[in-house]
C-alpha positions in Angstrom: 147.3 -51.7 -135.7 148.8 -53.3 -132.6 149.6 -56.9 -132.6 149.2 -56.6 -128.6 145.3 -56.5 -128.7 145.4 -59.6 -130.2 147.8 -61.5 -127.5 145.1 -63.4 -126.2 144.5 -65.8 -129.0 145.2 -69.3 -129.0 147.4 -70.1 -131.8 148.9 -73.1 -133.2 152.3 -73.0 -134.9 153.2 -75.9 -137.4 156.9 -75.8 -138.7 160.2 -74.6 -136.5 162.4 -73.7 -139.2 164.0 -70.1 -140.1 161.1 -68.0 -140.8 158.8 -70.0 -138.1 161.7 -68.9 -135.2 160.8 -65.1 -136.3 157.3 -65.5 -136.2 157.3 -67.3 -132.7 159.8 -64.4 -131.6 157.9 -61.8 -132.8 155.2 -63.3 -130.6 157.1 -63.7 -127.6 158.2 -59.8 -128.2 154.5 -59.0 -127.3 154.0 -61.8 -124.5 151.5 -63.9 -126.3 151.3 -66.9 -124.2 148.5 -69.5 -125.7 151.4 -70.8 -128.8 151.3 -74.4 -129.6 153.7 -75.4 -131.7 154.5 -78.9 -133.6 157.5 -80.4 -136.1 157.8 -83.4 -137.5 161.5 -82.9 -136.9 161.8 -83.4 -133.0 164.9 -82.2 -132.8 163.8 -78.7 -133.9 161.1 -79.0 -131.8 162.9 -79.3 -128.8 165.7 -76.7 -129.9 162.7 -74.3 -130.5 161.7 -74.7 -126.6 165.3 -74.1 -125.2 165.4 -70.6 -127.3 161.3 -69.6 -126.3 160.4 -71.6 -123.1 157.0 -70.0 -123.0 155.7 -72.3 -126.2 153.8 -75.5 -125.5 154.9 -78.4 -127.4 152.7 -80.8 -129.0 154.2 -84.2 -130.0 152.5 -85.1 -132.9 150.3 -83.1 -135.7 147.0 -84.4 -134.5 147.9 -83.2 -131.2 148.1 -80.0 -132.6 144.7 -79.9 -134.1 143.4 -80.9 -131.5 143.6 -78.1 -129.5 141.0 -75.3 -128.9 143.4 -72.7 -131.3 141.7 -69.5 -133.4 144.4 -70.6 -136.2 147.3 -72.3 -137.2 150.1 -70.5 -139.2 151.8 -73.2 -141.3 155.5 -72.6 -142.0 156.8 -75.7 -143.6 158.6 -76.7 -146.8 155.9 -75.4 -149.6 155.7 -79.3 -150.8 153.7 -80.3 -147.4 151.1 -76.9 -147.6 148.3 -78.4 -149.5 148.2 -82.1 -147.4 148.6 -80.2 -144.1 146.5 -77.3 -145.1 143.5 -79.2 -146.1 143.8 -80.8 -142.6 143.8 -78.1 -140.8 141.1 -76.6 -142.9 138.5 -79.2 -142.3 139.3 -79.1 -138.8 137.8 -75.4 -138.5 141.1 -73.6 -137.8 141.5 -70.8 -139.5 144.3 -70.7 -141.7 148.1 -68.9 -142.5 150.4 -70.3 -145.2 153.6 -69.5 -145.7 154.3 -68.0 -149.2 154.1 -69.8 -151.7 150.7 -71.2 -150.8 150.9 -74.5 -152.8 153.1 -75.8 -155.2 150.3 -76.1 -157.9 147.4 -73.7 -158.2 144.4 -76.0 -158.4 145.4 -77.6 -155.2 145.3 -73.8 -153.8 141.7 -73.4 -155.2 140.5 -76.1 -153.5 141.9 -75.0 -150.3 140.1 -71.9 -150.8 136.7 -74.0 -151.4 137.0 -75.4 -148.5 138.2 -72.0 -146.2 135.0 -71.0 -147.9 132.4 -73.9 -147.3 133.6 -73.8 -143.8 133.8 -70.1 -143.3 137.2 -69.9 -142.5 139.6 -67.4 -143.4 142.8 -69.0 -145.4 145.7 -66.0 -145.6 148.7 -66.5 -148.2 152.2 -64.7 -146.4 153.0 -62.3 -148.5 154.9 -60.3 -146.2 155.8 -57.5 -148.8 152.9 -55.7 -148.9 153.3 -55.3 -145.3 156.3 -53.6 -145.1 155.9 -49.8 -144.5 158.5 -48.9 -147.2 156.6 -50.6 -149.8 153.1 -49.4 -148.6 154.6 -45.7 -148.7 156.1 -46.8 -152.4 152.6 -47.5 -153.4 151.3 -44.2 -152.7 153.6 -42.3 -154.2 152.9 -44.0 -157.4 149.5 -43.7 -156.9 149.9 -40.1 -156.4 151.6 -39.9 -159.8 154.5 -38.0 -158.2 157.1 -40.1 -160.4 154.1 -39.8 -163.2 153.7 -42.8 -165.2 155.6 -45.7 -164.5 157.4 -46.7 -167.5 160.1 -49.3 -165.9 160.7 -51.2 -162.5 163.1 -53.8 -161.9 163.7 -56.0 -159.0 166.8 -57.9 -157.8 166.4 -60.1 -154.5 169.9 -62.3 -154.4 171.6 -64.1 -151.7 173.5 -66.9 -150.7 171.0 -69.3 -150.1 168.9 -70.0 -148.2 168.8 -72.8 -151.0 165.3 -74.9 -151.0 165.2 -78.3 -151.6 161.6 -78.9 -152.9 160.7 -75.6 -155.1 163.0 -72.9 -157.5 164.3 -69.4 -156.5 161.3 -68.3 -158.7 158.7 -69.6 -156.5 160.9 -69.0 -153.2 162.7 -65.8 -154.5 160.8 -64.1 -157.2 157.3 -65.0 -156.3 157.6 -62.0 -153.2 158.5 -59.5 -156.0 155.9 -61.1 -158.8 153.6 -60.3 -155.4 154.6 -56.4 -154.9 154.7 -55.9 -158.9 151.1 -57.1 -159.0 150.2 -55.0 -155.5 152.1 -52.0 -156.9 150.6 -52.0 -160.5 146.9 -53.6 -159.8 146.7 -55.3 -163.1 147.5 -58.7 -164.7 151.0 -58.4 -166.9 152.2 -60.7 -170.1 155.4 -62.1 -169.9 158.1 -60.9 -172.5 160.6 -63.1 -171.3 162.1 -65.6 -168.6 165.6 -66.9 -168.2 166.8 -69.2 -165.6 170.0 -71.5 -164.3 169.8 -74.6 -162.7 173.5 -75.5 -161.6 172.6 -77.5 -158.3 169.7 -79.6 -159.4 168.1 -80.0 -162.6 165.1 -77.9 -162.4 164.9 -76.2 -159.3 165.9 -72.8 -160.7 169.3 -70.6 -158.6 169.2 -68.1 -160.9 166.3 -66.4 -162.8 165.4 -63.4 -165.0 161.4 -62.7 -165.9 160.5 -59.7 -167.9 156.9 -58.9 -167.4 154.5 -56.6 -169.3 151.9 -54.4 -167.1 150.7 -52.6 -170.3 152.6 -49.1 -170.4 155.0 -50.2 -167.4 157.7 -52.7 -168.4 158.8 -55.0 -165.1 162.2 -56.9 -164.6 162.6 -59.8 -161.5 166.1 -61.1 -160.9 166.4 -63.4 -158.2 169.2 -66.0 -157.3 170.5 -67.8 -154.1 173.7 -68.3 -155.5 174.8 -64.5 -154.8 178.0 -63.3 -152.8 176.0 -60.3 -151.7 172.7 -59.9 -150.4 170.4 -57.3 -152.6 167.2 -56.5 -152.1 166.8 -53.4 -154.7 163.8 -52.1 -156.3 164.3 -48.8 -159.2 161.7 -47.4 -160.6 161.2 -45.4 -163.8 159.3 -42.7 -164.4 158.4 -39.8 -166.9 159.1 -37.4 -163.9 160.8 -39.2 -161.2 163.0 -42.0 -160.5 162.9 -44.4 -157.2 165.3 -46.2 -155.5 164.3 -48.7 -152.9 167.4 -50.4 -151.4 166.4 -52.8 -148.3 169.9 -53.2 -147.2 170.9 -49.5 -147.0 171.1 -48.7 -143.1 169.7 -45.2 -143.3 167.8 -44.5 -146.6 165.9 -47.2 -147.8 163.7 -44.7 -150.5 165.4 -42.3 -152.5 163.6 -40.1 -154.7 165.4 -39.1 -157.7 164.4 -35.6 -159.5 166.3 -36.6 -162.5 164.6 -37.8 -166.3 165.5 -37.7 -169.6 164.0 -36.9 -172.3 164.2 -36.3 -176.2 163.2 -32.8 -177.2 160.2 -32.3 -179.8 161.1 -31.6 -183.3 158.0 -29.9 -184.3 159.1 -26.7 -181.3 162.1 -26.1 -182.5 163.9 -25.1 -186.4 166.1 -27.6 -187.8 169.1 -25.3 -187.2 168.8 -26.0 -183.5 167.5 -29.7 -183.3 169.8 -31.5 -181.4 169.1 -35.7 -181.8 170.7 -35.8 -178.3 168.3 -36.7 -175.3 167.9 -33.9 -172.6 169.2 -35.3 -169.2 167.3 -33.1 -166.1 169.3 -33.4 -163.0 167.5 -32.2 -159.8 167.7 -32.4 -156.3 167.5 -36.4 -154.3 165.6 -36.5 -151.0 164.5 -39.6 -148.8 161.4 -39.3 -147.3 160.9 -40.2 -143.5 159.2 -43.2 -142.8 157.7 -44.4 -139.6 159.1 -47.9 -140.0 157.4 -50.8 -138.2 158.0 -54.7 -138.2 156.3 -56.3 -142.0 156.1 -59.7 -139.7 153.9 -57.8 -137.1 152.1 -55.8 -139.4 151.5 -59.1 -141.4 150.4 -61.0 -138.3 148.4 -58.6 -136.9 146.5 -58.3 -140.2 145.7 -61.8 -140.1 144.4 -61.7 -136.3 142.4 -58.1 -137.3 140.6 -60.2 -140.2 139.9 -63.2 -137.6 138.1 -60.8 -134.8 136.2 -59.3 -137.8 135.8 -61.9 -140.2 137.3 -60.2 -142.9 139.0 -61.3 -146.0 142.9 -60.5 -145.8 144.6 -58.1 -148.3 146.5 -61.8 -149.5 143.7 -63.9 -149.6 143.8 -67.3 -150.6 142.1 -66.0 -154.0 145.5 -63.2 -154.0 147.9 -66.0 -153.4 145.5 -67.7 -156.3 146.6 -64.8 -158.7 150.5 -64.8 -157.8 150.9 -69.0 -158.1 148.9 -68.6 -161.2 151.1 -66.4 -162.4 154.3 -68.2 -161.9 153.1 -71.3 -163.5 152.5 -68.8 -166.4 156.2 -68.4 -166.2 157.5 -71.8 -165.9 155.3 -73.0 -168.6 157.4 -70.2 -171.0 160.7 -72.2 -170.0 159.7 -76.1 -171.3 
């Protein structure tokens, strides 16, 4: 879907950080012109307008609601979401937020009540399950070319950016606890979870969750305290193996014909058992993808579900499940 069909919406921006400067960039990329945007921070506000002159500024936050918008995509720190978002909800502006939704869950659910009393669609930004690679990384499992999925593990590590009101669990891990559940399409128990706070007690640098989808065993590792940036995904199965590696210029997805496998004792005489696993080593290809921008794709998901009113892929009720989820996991760590 084009974003472009969509560039005559009026739509309000609240935040001008990081992620907010590729969103507004992405919209100047296909000339939308009706942007409002607002920060509490006026210096960002006015560095935001020397870098995109075609955005309209609004002073305060009640200037921006009050303007005629079709939505407002909230990109500030995750501890402001819920007070802002219930704002702009009973306002009648349709809804963005910024992954994670909320830091609790039942202040999510009652921004979802509300989205829902007042017909309004609330969207959590899970911009994974946007992204072509993963998409393509669905069906392929789905296909059950890899056949069943015994193991996937994720590592997503940086340096910084380091957050100052929530853990690399809920920054970091909660976009991989969001493709594990998108992949797999079931709820999982957690096995484990092991984390590091060395910069402030409890907010989490570094952390390891082991999750249980049934037959498929998961592994998240995420940490802002990293000298290289990693955003990996390998995948385990009885045929195949995957290899998803963000960072690699040319072939993100490689597809592994290789297993192993121990050989059945009942085929074979005890004269030629072997206890050694058998190791298959066959050919690796990398499938071509027609990539396109997640943060487009993303946006002009949301837009598609405004024209149409219809629920997003990560609803406020999917955002519901993933913030669920990692309270789950940070309950296991007290």
């Amino acid at each position: 879907m084009n974003i472009k069909q969509f560039k005559k919406l009026n739509i309000g921006i609240c935040g001008c950080g990081y992620w907010a400067s590729n969103i507004i960039k992405s919209l100047e990329e296909e000339n939308f012109e009706e942007v409002h945007v607002y920060d509490f921070d006026s210096r960002k506000l006015k560095n935001v307008k020397s870098k995109f002159p075609f955005l309209k500024i609004c002073k305060t936050f009640n200037e921006l609601l009050s303007k005629k918008l079709d939505c407002i995509l909230l990109v500030t720190p995750t501890s402001t979401h819920f007070s802002l978002g219930k704002k702009i909800l009973n306002k009648n502006i349709n809804l963005f937020i910024e992954k994670p939704s909320t830091l609790k869950s039942r202040d999510l659910r009652e921004l979802i009540n509300i989205s829902n009393n007042k017909k309004k669609i609330l969207m959590s930004g899970y911009i994974y399950v946007y992204n072509t690679y993963i998409q393509h990384i669905k069906k392929i499992i789905d296909s059950k070319k890899l056949g069943n999925i015994k193991y996937i593990y994720f590592e997503r590590s940086n340096l910084g950016p380091i957050r100052n009101d929530t853990s690399c669990l809920y920054d970091l891990a909660s976009h991989d606890i969001s493709t594990a559940l998108y992949l797999l399409k079931k709820k999982p128990k957690i096995s484990y979870v092991k984390t590091f706070d060395f910069l402030k007690k409890n907010l989490f640098d570094i952390s390891s969750v082991g999750l249980d989808f049934k037959n498929t065993k998961v592994e998240i590792r995420s940490s802002w305290l990293n000298p290289e940036k990693i955003r990996k995904i390998i995948i385990i199965g009885e045929k195949k193996m995957l290899q998803f590696d963000e960072m690699d210029p040319n072939k993100k997805i490689k597809i592994h014909n290789k297993y192993a496998s121990y050989p059945d004792i009942k085929s074979f005489k005890k004269s030629f058992f072997t206890p050694k696993a058998n190791i298959y080593l066959g050919k690796t290809y990398s499938p071509k993808i027609d990539f396109k921008s997640p943060l487009k794709q993303e946006l002009s998901h949301f837009f598609s579900c405004l024209k149409n009113k219809t629920k997003p892929i990560t609803s406020g009720d999917y955002g519901y499940k993933v913030l669920k989820l990692l309270e789950e996991i940070k309950k296991k760590i007290n």
